[in-house]
DSSP file (Angstrom, degrees, kcal/mol; ACC not computed):
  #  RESIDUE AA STRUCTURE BP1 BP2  ACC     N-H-->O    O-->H-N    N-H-->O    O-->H-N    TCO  KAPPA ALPHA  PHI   PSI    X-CA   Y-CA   Z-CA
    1    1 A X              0   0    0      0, 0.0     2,-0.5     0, 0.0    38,-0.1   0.000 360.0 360.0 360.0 121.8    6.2   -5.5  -22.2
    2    2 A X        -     0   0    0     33,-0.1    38,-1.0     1,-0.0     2,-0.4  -0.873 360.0-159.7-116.1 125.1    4.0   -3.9  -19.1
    3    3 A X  E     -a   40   0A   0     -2,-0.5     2,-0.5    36,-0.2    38,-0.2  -0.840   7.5-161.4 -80.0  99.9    4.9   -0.2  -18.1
    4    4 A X  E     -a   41   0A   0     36,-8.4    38,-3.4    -2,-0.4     2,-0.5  -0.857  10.2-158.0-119.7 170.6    4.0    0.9  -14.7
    5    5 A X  E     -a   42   0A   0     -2,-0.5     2,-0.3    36,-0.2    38,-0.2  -0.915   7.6-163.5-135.0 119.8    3.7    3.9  -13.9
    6    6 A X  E     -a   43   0A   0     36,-4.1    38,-1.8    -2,-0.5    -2,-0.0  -0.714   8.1-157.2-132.1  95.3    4.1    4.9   -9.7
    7    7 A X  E     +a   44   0A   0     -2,-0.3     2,-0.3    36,-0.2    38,-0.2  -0.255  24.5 161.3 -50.1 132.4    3.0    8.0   -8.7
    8    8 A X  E     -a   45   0A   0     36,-1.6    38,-2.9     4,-0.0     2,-0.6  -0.961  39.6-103.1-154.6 133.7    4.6    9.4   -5.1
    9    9 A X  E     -a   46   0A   0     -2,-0.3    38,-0.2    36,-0.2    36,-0.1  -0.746  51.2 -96.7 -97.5 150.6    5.2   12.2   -3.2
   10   10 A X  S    S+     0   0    0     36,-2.7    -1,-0.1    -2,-0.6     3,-0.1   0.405  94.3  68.6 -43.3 141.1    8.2   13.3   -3.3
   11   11 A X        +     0   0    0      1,-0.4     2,-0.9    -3,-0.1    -1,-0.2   0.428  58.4 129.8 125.6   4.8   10.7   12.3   -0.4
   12   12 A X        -     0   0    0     -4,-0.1    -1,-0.4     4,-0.0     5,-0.1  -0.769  53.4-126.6 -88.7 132.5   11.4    8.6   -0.9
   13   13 A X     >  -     0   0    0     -2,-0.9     4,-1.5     1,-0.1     5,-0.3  -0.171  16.8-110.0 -72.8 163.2   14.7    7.6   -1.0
   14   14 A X  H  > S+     0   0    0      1,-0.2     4,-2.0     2,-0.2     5,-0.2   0.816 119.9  54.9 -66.0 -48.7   16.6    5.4   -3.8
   15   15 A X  H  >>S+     0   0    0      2,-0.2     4,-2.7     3,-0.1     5,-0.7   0.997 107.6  58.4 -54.0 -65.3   17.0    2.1   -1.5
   16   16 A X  H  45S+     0   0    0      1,-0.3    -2,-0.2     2,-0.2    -1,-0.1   0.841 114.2  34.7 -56.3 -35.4   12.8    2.6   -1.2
   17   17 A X  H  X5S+     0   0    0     -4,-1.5     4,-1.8     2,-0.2     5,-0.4   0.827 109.3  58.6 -68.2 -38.2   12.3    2.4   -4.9
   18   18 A X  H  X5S+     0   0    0     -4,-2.0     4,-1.5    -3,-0.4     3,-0.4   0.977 111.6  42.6 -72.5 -21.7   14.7    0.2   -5.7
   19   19 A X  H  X5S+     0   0    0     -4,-2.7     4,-0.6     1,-0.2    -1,-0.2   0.688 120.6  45.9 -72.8 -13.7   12.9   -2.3   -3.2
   20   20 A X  H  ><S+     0   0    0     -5,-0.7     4,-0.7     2,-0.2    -1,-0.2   0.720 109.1  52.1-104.5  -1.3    9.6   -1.2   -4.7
   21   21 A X  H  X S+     0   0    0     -4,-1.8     4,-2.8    -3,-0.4     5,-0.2   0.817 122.6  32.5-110.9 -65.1   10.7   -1.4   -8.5
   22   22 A X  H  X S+     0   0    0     -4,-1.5     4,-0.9    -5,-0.4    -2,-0.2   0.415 112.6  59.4 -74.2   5.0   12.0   -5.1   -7.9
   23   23 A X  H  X S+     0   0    0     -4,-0.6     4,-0.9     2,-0.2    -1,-0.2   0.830 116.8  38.9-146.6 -69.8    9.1   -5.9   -5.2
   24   24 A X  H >X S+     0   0    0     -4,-0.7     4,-2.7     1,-0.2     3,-1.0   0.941 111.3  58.4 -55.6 -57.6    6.6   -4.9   -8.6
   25   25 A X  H 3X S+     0   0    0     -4,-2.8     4,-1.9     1,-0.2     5,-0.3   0.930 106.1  47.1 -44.1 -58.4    8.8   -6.6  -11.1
   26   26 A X  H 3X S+     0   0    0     -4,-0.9     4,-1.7    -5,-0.2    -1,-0.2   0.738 111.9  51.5 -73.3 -10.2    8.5   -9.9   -9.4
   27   27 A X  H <X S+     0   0    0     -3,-1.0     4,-4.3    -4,-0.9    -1,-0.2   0.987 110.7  44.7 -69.0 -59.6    5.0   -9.6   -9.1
   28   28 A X  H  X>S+     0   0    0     -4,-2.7     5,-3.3     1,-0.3     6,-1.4   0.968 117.0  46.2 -36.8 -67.6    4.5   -8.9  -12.4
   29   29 A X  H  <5S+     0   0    0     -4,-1.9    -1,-0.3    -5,-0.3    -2,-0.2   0.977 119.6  42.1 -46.8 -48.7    7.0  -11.9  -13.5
   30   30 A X  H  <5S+     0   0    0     -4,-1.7    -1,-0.2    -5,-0.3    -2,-0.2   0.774 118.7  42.7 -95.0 -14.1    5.4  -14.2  -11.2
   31   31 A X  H  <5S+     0   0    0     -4,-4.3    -3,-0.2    -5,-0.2    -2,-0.1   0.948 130.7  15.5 -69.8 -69.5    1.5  -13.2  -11.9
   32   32 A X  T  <5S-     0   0    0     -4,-0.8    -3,-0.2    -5,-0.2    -2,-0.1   0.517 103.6-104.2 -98.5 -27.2    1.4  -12.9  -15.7
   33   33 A X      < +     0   0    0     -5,-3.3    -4,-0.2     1,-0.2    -3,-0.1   0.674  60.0 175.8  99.2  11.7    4.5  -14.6  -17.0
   34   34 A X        -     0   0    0     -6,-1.4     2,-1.2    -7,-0.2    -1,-0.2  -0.316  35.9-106.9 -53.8 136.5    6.0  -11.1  -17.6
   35   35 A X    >>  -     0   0    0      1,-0.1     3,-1.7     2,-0.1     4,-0.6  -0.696  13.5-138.3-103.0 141.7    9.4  -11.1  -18.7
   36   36 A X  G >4 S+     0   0    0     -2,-1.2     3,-3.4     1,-0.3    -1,-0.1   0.733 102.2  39.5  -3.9 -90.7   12.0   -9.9  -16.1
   37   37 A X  G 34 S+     0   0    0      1,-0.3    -1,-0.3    -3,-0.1    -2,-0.1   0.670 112.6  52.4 -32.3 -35.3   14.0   -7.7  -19.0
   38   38 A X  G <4 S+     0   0    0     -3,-1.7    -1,-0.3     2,-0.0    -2,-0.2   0.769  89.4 106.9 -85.3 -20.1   11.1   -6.4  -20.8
   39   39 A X    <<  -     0   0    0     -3,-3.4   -36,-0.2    -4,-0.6     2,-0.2  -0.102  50.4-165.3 -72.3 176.0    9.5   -5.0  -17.5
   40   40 A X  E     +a    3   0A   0    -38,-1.0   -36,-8.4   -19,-0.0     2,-0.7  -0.870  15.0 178.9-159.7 122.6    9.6   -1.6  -17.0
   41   41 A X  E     +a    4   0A   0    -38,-0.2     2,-0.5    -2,-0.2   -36,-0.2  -0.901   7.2 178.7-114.0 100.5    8.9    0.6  -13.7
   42   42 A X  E     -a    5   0A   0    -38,-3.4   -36,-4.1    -2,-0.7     2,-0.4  -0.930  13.9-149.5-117.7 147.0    9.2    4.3  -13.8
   43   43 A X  E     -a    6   0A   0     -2,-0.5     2,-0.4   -38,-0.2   -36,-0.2  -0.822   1.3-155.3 -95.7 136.9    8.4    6.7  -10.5
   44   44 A X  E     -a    7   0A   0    -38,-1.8   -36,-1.6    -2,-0.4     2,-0.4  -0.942   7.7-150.9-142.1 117.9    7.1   10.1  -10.5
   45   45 A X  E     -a    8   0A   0     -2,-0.4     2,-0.4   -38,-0.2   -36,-0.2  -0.670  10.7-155.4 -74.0 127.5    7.8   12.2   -7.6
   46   46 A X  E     -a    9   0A   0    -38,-2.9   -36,-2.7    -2,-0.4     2,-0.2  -0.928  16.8-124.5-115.6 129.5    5.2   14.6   -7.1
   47   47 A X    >   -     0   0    0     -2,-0.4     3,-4.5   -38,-0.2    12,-0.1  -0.536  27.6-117.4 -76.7 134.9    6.2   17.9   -5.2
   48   48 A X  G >  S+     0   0    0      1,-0.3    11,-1.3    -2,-0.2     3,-1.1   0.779 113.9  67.2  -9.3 -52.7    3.7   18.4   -1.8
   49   49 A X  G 3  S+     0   0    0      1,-0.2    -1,-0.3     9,-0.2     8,-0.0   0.743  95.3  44.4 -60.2 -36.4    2.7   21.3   -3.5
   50   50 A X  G <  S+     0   0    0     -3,-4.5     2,-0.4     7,-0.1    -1,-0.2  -0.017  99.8  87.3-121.7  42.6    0.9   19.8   -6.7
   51   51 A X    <   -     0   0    0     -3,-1.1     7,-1.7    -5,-0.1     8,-0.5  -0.921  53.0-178.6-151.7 132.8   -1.1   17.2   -4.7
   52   52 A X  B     -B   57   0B   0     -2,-0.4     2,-0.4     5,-0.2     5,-0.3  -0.976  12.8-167.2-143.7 150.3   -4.4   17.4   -2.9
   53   53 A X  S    S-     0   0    0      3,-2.3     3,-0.3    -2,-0.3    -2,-0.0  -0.990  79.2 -14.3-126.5 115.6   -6.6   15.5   -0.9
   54   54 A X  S    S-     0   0    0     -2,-0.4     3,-0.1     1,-0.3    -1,-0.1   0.686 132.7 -51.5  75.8  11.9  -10.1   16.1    0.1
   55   55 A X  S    S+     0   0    0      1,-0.3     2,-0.4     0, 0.0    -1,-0.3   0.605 116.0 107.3 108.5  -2.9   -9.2   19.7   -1.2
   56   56 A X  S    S-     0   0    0     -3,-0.3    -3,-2.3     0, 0.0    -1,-0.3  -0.986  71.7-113.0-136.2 109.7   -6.8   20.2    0.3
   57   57 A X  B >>  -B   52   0B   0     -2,-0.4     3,-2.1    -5,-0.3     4,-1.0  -0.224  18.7-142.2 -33.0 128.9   -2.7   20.4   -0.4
   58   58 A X  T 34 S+     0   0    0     -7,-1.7     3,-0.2   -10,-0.7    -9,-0.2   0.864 103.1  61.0 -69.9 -36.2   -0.7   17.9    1.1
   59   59 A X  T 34 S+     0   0    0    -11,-1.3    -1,-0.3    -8,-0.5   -10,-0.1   0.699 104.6  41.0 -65.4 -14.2    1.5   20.6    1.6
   60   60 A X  T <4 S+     0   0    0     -3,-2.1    -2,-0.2   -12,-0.2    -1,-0.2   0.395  90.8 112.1-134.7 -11.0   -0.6   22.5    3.6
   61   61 A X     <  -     0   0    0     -4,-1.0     3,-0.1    -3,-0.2     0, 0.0  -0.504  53.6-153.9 -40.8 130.9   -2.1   19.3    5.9
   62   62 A X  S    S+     0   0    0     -2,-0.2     2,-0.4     1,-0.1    -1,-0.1   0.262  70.4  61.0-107.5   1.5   -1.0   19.6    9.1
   63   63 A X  S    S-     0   0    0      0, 0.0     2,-0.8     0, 0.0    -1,-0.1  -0.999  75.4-132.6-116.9 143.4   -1.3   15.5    9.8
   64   64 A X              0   0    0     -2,-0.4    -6,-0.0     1,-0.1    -2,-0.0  -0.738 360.0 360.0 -89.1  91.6    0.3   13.4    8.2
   65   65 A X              0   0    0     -2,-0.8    -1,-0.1     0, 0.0     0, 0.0   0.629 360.0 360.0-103.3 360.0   -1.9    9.7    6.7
Protein backbone atom coordinates (compact mmCIF):
# COMPACT_ATOMS: atom_id res chain seq x y z
CA UNK A 1 0.00 0.00 0.00
CA UNK A 2 2.18 3.35 -0.85
CA UNK A 3 1.84 6.22 1.79
CA UNK A 4 2.76 9.70 0.67
CA UNK A 5 3.39 11.96 2.62
CA UNK A 6 2.95 16.05 1.10
CA UNK A 7 4.49 18.62 2.96
CA UNK A 8 2.90 22.40 2.41
CA UNK A 9 2.65 25.51 3.68
CA UNK A 10 -0.17 26.23 5.14
CA UNK A 11 -2.93 28.10 3.16
CA UNK A 12 -4.17 25.65 0.52
CA UNK A 13 -7.58 25.20 0.30
CA UNK A 14 -9.68 21.75 0.43
CA UNK A 15 -10.77 21.79 -3.43
CA UNK A 16 -6.55 22.11 -3.97
CA UNK A 17 -5.87 18.91 -2.15
CA UNK A 18 -8.52 17.17 -3.06
CA UNK A 19 -7.34 17.72 -6.82
CA UNK A 20 -3.78 16.98 -5.63
CA UNK A 21 -4.70 13.81 -3.48
CA UNK A 22 -6.59 12.25 -6.62
CA UNK A 23 -4.04 13.96 -9.28
CA UNK A 24 -1.19 11.60 -7.01
CA UNK A 25 -3.51 8.61 -6.64
CA UNK A 26 -3.83 8.22 -10.37
CA UNK A 27 -0.29 8.51 -10.84
CA UNK A 28 0.47 6.13 -8.54
CA UNK A 29 -2.42 3.63 -9.95
CA UNK A 30 -1.39 4.22 -13.38
CA UNK A 31 2.72 4.09 -12.83
CA UNK A 32 3.09 1.07 -10.46
CA UNK A 33 -0.15 -0.78 -10.60
CA UNK A 34 -1.05 0.67 -7.16
CA UNK A 35 -4.31 -0.12 -5.95
CA UNK A 36 -6.84 2.77 -6.03
CA UNK A 37 -8.27 1.70 -2.29
CA UNK A 38 -5.12 0.82 -0.66
CA UNK A 39 -3.48 4.27 -1.65
CA UNK A 40 -3.03 6.58 0.83
CA UNK A 41 -2.19 10.56 0.68
CA UNK A 42 -1.88 12.55 3.81
CA UNK A 43 -0.97 16.50 3.78
CA UNK A 44 0.90 18.44 6.37
CA UNK A 45 0.30 22.00 6.59
CA UNK A 46 3.21 23.68 7.80
CA UNK A 47 2.67 27.12 9.56
CA UNK A 48 4.97 30.07 7.72
CA UNK A 49 6.53 30.25 10.85
CA UNK A 50 8.34 26.75 11.08
CA UNK A 51 9.70 26.87 7.46
CA UNK A 52 12.86 28.34 6.09
CA UNK A 53 14.59 28.83 3.08
CA UNK A 54 18.12 29.88 2.46
CA UNK A 55 17.91 30.87 6.23
CA UNK A 56 15.52 32.45 6.21
CA UNK A 57 11.53 32.19 7.47
CA UNK A 58 9.12 32.08 4.89
CA UNK A 59 7.34 34.09 7.22
CA UNK A 60 9.56 36.70 7.36
CA UNK A 61 10.38 36.76 3.15
CA UNK A 62 9.13 39.59 1.84
CA UNK A 63 8.69 37.94 -1.95
CA UNK A 64 6.88 35.50 -2.55
CA UNK A 65 8.56 32.15 -5.03
Amino acid sequence: MPHVTVQLLEGRTTEQKRAAAKAITDALVETIGAPRESTVVVFQDIPRDSWSRGGTLVVDRTERK
